[in-house]
FIDREN-950561 format. One record per residue: x, y, z of N, C-alpha, C, O in turn. Coordinates in Angstrom, 3 decimals. Layout:
# residues N
[rose [X; Y; Z]; [X; Y; Z]; [X; Y; Z]; [X; Y; Z]]
...
END
This chain:
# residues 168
[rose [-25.779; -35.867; 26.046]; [-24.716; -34.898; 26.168]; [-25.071; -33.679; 25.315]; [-25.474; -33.786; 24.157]]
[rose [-24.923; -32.666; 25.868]; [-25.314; -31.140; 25.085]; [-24.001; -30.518; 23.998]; [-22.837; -30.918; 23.965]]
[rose [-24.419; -29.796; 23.445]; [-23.463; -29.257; 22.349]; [-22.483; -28.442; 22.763]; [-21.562; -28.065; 22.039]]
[rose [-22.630; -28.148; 23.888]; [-21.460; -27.598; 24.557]; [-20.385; -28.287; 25.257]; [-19.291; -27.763; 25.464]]
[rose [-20.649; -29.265; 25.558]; [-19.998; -30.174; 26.486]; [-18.881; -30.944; 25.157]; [-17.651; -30.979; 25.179]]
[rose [-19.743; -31.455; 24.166]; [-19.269; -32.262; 23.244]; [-18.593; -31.195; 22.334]; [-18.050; -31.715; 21.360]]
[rose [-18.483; -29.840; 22.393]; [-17.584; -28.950; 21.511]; [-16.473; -28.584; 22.530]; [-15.394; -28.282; 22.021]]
[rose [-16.562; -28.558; 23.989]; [-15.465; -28.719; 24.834]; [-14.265; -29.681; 24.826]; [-13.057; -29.465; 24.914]]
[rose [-15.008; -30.858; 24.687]; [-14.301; -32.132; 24.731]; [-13.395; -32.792; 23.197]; [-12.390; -33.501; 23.137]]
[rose [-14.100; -32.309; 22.298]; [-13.549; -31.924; 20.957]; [-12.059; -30.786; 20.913]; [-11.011; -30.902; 20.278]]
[rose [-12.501; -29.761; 21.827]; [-11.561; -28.615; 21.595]; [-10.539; -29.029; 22.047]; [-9.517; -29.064; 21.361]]
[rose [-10.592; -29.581; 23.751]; [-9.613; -30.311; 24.381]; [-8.847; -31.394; 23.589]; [-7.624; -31.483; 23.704]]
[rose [-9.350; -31.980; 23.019]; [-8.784; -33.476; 22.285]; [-7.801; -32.386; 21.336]; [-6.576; -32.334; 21.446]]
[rose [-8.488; -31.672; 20.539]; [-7.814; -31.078; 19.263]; [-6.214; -30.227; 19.970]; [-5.025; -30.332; 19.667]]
[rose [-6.956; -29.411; 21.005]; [-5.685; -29.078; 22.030]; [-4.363; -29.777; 21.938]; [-3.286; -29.321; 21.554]]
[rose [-4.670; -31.000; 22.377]; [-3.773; -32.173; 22.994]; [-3.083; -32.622; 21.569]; [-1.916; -33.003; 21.663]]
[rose [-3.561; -32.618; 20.519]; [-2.981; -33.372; 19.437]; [-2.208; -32.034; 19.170]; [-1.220; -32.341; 18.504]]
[rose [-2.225; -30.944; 19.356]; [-1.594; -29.963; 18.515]; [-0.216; -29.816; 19.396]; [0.781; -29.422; 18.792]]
[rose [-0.115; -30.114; 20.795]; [0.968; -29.779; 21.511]; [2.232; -30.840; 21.894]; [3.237; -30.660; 22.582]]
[rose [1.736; -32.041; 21.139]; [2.042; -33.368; 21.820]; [3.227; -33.617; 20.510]; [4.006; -34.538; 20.760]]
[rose [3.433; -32.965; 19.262]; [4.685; -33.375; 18.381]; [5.389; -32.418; 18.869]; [6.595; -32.438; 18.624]]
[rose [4.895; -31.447; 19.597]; [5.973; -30.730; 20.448]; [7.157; -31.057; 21.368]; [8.254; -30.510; 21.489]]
[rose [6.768; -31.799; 21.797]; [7.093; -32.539; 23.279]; [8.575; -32.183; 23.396]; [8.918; -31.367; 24.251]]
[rose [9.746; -32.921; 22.336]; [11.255; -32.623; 22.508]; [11.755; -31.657; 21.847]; [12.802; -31.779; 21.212]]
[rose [10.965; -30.395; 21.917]; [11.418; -28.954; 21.947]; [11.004; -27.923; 22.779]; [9.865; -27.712; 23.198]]
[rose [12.262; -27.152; 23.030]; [12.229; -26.339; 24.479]; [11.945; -24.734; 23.963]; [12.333; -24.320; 22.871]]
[rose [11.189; -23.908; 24.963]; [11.103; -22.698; 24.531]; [10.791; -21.882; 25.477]; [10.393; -22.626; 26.373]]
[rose [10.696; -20.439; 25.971]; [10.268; -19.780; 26.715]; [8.921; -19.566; 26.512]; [8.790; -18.995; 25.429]]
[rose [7.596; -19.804; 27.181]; [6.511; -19.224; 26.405]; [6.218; -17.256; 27.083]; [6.852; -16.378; 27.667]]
[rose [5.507; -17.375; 26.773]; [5.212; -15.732; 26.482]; [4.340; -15.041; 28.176]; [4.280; -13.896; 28.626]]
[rose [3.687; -16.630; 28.804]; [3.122; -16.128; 30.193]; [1.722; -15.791; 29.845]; [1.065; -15.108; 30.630]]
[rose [1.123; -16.287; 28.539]; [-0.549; -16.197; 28.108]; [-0.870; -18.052; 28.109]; [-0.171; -18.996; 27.740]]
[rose [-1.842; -17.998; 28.531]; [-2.537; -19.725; 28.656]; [-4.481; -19.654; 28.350]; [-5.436; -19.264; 29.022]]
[rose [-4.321; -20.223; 27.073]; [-5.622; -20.818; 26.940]; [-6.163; -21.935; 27.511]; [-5.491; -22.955; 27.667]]
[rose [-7.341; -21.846; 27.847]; [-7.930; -23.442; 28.579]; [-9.422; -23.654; 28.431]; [-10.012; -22.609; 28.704]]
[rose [-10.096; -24.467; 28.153]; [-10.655; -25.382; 27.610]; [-11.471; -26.624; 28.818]; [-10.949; -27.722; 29.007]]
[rose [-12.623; -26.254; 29.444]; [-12.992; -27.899; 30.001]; [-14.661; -28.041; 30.485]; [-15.702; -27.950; 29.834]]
[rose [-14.503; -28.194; 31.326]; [-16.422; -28.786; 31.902]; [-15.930; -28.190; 33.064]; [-14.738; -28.133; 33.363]]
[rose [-17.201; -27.583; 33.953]; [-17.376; -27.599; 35.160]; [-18.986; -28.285; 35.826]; [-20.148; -28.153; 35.440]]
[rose [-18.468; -28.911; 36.780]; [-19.844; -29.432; 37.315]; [-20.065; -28.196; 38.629]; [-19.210; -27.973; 39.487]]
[rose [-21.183; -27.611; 38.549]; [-22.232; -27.386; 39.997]; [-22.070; -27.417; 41.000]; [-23.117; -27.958; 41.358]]
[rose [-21.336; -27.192; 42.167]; [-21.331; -28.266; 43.053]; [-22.809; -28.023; 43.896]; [-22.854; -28.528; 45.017]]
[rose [-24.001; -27.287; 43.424]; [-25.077; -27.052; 44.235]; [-26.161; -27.918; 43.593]; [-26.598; -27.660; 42.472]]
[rose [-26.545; -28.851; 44.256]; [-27.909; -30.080; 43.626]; [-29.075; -28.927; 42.647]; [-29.432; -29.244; 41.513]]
[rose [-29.590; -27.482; 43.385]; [-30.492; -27.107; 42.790]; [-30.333; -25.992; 41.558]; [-31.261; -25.642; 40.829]]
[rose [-28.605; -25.385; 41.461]; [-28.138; -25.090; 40.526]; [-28.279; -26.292; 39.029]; [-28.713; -26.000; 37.915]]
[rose [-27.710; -27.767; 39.539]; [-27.883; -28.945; 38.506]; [-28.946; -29.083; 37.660]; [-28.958; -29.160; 36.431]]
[rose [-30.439; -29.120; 38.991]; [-31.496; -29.189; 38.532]; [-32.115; -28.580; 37.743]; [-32.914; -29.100; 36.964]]
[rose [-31.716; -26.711; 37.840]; [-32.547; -25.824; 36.971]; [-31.482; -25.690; 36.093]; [-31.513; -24.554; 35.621]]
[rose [-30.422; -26.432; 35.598]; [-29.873; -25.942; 34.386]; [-29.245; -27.229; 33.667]; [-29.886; -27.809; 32.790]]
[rose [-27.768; -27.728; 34.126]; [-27.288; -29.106; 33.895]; [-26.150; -29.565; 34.580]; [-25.432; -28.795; 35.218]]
[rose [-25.952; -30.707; 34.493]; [-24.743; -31.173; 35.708]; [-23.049; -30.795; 34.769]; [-21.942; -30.939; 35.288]]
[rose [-23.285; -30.343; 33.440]; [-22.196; -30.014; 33.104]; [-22.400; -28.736; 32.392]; [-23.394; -28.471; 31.717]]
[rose [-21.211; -27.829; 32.626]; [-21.445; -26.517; 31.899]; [-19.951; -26.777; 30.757]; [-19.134; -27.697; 30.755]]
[rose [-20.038; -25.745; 30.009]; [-18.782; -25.563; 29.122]; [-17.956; -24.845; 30.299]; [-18.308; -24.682; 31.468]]
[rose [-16.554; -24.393; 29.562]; [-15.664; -23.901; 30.783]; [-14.730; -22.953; 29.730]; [-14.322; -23.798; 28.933]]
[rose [-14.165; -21.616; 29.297]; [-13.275; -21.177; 28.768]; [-12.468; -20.119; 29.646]; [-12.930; -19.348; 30.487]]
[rose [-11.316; -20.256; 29.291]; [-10.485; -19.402; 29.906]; [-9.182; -18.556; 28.985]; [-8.820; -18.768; 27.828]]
[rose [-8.705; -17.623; 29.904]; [-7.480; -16.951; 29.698]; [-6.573; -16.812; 30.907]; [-7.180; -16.604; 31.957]]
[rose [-5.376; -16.874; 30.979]; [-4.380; -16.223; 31.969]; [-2.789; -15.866; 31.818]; [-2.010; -16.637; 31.258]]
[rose [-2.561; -15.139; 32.143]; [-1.742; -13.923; 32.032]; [-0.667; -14.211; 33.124]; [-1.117; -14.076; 34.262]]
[rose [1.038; -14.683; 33.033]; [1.512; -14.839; 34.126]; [2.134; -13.775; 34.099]; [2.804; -13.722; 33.068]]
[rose [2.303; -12.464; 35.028]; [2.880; -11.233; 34.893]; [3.923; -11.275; 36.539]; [4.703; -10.357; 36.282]]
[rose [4.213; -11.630; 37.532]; [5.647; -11.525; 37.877]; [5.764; -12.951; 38.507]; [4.877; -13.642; 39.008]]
[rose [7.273; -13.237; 38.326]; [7.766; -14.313; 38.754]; [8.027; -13.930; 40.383]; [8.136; -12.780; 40.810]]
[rose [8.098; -15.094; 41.141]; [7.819; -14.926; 42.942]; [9.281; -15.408; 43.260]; [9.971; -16.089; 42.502]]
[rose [9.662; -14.922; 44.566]; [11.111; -15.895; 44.659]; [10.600; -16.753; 45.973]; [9.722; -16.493; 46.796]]
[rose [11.440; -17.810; 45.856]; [11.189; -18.919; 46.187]; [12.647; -19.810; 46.884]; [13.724; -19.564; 46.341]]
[rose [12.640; -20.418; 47.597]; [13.698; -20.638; 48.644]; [13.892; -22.107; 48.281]; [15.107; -22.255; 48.405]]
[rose [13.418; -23.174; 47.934]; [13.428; -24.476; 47.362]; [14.060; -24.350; 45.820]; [13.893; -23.347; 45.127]]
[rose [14.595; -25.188; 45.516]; [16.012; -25.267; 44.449]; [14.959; -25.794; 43.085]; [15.179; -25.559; 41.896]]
[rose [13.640; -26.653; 43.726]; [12.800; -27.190; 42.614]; [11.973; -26.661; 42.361]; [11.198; -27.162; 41.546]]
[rose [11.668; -25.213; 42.991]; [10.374; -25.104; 43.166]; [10.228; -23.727; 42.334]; [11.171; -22.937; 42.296]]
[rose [9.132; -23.497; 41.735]; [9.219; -22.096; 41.305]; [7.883; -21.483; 41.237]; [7.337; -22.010; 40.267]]
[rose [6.838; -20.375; 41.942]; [6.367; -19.708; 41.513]; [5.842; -18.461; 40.951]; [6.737; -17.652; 40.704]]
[rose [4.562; -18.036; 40.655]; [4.785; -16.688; 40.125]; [3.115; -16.218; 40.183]; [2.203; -17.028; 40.346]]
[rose [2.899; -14.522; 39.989]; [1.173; -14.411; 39.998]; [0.821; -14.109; 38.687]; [1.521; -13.668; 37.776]]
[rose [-0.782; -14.511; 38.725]; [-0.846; -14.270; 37.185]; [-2.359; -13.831; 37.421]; [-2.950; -14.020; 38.484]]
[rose [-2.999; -13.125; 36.122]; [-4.376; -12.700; 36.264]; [-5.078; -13.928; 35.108]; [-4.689; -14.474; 34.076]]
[rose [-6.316; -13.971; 35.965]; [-7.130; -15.227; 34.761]; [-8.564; -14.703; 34.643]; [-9.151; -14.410; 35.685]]
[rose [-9.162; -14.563; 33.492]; [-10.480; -14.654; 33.195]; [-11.399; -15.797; 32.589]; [-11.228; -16.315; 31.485]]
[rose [-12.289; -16.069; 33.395]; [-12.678; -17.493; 33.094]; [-13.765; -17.475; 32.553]; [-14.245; -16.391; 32.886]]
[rose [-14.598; -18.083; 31.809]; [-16.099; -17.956; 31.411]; [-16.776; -19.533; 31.481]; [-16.575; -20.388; 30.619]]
[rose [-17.611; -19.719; 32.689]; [-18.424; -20.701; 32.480]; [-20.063; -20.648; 32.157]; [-21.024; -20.056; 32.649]]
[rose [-19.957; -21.128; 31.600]; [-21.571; -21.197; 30.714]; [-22.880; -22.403; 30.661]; [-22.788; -23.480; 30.072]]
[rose [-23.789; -22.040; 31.237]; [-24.924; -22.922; 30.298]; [-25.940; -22.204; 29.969]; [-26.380; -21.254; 30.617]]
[rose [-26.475; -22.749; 28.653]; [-27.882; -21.897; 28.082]; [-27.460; -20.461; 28.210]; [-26.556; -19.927; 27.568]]
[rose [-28.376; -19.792; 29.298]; [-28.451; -18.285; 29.969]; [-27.857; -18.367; 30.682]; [-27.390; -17.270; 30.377]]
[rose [-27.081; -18.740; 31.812]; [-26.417; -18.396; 33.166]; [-25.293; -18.740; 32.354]; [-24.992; -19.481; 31.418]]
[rose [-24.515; -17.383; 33.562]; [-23.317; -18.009; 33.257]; [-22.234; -17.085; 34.685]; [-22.609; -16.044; 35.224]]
[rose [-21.025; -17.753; 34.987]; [-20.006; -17.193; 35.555]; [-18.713; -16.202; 34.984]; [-17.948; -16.673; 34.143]]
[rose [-18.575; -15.191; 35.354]; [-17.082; -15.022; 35.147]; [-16.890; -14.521; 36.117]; [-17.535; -13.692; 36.759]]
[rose [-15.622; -15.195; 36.340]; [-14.615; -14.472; 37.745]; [-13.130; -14.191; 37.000]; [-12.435; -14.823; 36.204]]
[rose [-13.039; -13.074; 37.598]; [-11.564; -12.453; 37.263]; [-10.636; -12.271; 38.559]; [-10.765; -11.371; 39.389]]
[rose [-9.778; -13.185; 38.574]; [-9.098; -13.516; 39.891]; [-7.375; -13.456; 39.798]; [-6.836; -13.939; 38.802]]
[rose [-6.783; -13.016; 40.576]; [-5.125; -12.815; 40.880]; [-5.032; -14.248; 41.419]; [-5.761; -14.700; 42.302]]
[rose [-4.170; -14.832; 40.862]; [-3.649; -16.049; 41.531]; [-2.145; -16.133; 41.728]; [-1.198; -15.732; 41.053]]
[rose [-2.225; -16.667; 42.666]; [-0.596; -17.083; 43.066]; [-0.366; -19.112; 42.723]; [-0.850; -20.193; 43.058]]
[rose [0.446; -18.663; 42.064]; [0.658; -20.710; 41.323]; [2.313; -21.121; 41.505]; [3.148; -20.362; 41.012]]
[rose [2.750; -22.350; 42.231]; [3.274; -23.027; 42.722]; [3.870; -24.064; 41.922]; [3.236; -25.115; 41.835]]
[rose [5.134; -23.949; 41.233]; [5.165; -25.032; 40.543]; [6.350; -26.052; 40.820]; [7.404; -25.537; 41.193]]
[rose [6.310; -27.533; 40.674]; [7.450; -28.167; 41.408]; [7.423; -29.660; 40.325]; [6.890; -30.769; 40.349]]
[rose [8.219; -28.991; 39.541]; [8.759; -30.145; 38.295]; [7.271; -29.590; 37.332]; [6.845; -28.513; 36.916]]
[rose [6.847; -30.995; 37.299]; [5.549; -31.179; 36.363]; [4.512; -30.943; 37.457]; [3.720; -31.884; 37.413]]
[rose [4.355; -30.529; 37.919]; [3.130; -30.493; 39.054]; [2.919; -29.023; 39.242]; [3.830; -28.263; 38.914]]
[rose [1.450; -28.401; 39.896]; [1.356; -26.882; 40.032]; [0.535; -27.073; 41.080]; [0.037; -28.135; 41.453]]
[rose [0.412; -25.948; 41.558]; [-1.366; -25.631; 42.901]; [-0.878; -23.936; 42.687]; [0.079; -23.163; 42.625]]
[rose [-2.561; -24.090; 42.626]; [-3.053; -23.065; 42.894]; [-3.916; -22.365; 43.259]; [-5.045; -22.817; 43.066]]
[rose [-3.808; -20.820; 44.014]; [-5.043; -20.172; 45.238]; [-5.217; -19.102; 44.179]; [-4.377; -18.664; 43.393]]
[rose [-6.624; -18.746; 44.346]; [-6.688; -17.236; 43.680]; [-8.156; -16.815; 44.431]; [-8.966; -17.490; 45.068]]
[rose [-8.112; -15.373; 44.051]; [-9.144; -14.266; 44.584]; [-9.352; -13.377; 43.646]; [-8.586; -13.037; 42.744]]
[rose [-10.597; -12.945; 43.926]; [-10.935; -11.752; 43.013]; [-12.092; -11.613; 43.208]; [-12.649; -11.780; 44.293]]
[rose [-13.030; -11.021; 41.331]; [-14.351; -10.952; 41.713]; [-15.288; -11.498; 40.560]; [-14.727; -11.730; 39.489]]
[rose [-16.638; -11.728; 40.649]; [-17.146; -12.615; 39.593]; [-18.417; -11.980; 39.178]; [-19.186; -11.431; 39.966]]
[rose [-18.581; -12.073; 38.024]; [-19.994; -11.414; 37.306]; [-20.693; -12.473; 37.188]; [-20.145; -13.389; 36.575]]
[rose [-22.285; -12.746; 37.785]; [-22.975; -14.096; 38.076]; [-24.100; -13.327; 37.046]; [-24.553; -12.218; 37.328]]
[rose [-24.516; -14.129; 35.716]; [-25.625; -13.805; 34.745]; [-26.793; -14.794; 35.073]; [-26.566; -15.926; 35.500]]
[rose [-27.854; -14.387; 34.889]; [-28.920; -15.365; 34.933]; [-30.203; -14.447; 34.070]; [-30.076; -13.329; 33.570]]
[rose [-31.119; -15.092; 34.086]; [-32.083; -13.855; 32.977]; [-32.804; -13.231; 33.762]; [-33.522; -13.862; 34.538]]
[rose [-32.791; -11.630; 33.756]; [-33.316; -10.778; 34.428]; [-32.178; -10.322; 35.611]; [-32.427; -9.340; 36.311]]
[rose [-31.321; -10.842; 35.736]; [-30.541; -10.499; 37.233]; [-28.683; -10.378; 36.940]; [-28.195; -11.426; 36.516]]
[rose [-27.925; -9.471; 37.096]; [-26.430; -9.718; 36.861]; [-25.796; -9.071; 38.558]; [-26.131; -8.049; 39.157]]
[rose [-24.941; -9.988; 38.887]; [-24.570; -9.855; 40.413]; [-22.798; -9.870; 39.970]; [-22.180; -10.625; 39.220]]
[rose [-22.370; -8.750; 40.755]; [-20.889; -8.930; 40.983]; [-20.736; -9.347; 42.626]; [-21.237; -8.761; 43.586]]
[rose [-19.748; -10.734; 42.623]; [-19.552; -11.228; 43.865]; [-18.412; -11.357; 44.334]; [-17.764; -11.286; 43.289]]
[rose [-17.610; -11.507; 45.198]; [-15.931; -12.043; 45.799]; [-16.075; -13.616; 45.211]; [-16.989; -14.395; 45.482]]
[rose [-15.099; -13.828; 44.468]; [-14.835; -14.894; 43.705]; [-13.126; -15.771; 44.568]; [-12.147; -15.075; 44.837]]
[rose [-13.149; -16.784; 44.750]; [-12.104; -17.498; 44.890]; [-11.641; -18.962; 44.359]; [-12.588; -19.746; 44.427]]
[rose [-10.715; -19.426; 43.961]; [-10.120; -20.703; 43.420]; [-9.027; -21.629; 44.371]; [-8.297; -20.902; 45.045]]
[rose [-8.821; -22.861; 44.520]; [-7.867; -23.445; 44.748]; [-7.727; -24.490; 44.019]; [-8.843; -24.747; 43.566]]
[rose [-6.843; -25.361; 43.593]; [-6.675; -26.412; 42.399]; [-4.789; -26.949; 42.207]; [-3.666; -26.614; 42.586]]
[rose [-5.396; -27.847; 41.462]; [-3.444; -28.136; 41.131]; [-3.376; -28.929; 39.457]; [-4.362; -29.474; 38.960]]
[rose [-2.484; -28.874; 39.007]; [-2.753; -29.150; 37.718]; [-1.118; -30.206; 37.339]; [-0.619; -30.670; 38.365]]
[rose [-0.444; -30.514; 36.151]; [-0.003; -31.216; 35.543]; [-0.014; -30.985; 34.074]; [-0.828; -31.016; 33.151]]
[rose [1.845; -30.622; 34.351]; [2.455; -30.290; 32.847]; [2.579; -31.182; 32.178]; [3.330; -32.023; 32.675]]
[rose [2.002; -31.557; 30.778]; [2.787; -32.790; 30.547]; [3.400; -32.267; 29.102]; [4.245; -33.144; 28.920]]
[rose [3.484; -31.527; 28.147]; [4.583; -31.310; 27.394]; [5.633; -29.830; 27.333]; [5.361; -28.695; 27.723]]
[rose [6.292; -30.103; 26.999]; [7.640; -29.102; 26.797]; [7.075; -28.246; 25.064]; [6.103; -28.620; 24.409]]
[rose [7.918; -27.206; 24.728]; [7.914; -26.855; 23.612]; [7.628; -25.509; 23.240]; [8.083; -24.632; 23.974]]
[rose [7.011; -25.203; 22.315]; [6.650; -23.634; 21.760]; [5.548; -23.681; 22.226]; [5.285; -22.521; 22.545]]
[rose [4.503; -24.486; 22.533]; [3.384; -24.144; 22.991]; [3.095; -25.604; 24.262]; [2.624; -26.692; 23.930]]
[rose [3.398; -25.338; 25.280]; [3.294; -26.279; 26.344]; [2.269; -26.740; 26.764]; [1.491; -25.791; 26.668]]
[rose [1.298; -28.223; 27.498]; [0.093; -28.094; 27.876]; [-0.120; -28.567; 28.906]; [0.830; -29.176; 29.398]]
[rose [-1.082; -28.530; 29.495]; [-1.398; -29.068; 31.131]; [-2.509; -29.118; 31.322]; [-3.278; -28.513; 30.574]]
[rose [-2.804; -29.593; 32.010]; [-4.638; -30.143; 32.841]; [-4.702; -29.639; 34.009]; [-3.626; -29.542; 34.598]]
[rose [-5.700; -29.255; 34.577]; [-5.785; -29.119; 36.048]; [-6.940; -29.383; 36.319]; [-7.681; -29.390; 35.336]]
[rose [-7.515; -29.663; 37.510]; [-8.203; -29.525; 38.162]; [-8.706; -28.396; 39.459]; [-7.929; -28.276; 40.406]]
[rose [-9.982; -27.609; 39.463]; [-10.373; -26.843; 40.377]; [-11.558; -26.459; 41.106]; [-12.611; -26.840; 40.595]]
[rose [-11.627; -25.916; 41.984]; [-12.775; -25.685; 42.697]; [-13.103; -24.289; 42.961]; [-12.609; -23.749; 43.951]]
[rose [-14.033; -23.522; 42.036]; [-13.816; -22.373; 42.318]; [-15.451; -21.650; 42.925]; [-16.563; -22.091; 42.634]]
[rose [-15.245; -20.828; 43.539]; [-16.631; -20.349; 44.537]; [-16.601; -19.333; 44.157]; [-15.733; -18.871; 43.417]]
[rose [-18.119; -18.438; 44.849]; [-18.491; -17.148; 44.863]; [-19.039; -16.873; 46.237]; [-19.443; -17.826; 46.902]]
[rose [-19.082; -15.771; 46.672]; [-19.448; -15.432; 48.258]; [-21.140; -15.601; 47.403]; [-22.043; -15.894; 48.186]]
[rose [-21.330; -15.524; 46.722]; [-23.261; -16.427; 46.077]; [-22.887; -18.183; 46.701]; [-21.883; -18.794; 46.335]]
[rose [-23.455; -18.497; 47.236]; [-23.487; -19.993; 47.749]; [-23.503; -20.737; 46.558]; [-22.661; -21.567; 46.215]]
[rose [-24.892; -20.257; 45.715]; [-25.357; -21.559; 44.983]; [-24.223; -21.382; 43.685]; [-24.408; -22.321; 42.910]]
[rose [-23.297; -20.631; 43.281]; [-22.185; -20.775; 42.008]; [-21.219; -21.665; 42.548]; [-20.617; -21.951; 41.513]]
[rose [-20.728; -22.217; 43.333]; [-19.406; -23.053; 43.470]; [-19.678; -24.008; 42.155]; [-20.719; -24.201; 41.526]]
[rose [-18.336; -24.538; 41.975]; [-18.220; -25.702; 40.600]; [-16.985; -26.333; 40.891]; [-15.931; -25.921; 41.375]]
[rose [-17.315; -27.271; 40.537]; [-15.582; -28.140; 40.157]; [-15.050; -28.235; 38.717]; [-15.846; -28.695; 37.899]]
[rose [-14.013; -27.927; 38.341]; [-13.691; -27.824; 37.128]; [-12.827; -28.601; 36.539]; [-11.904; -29.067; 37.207]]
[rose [-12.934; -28.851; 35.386]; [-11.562; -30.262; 34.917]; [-11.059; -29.367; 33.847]; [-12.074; -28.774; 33.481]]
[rose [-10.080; -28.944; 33.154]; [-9.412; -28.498; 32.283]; [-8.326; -28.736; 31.256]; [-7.362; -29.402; 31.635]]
[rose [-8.337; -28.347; 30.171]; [-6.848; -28.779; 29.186]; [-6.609; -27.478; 28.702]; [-7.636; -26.812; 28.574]]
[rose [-5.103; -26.683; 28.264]; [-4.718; -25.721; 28.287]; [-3.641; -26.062; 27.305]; [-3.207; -27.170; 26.989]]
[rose [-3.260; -24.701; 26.836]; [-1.601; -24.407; 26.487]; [-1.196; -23.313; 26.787]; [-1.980; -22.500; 27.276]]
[rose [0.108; -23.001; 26.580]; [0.769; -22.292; 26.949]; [1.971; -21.579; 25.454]; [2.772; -22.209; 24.763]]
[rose [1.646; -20.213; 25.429]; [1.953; -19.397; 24.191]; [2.921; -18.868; 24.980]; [3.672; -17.999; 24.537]]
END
């Protein structure tokens, strides 16, 4: 396991302990979310020339609430900047998403565009996401996991992503 992977999985853990004496207190958060996880490759020869796990960091920004016709349901759009990394390569996509939320549960679609690094070469591409995630505490700083799949009109960047987050 590489030092990135194992400072991910550390951050996440540390995440989770910080939000979890939270749990039976309620608060508005602010609509900023840090996140924290691994993404795998989904291209065999991306794996090969680099590794089957990258680090994963993020930001996102929920800026308007959506109206919505279901009594449980609530969503809203938000902007996210993501940074996935190994060694030298790396992804960022900066994407508008629209997110879906119904109790403890979320999905979400997004679009935008992505800066693809590698050594010697930097490509801006059409970037897209779909995924769904899971709230599991309440409080001043809330947290959730998700899972996603996010692409580039570049074939060989797609990844699957696992994540842990909070919410400020």
């Amino acid at each position: 396991m590489n030092k990135k992977t194992i400072m991910a999985t550390l951050g996440a853990i540390a995440l989770t302990a910080a939000v979890l004496p939270a749990h039976a207190q309620t608060s508005t958060p602010t609509g900023l979310s840090l996140k924290l996880g691994v993404a795998y490759p989904t291209d065999s020869s991306v794996r090969k020339a680099t590794s089957t796990t990258w680090f994963m960091g993020g930001l996102e920004y929920r800026f308007k609430d959506m109206p919505v016709t279901t009594p449980n349901m609530k969503s809203h759009l938000s902007i996210s900047v993501d940074y996935y990394s190994h060694s030298n390569v790396n992804i960022i996509p900066v994407l508008i998403n629209y997110v879906m939320d119904q109790q403890q549960t979320f999905w979400e679609v997004g679009v935008g565009g992505a800066e693809l690094h590698a050594p010697g070469t930097t490509l801006t591409k059409f970037a897209y996401e779909a995924g769904f995630g899971f709230n599991f505490a309440k409080g001043p700083t809330p947290a959730f996991v998700e899972f996603r799949y996010v692409g580039t009109s570049e074939n060989h960047s797609g990844a699957l992503v696992a994540d842990v987050g909070v919410r400020f």
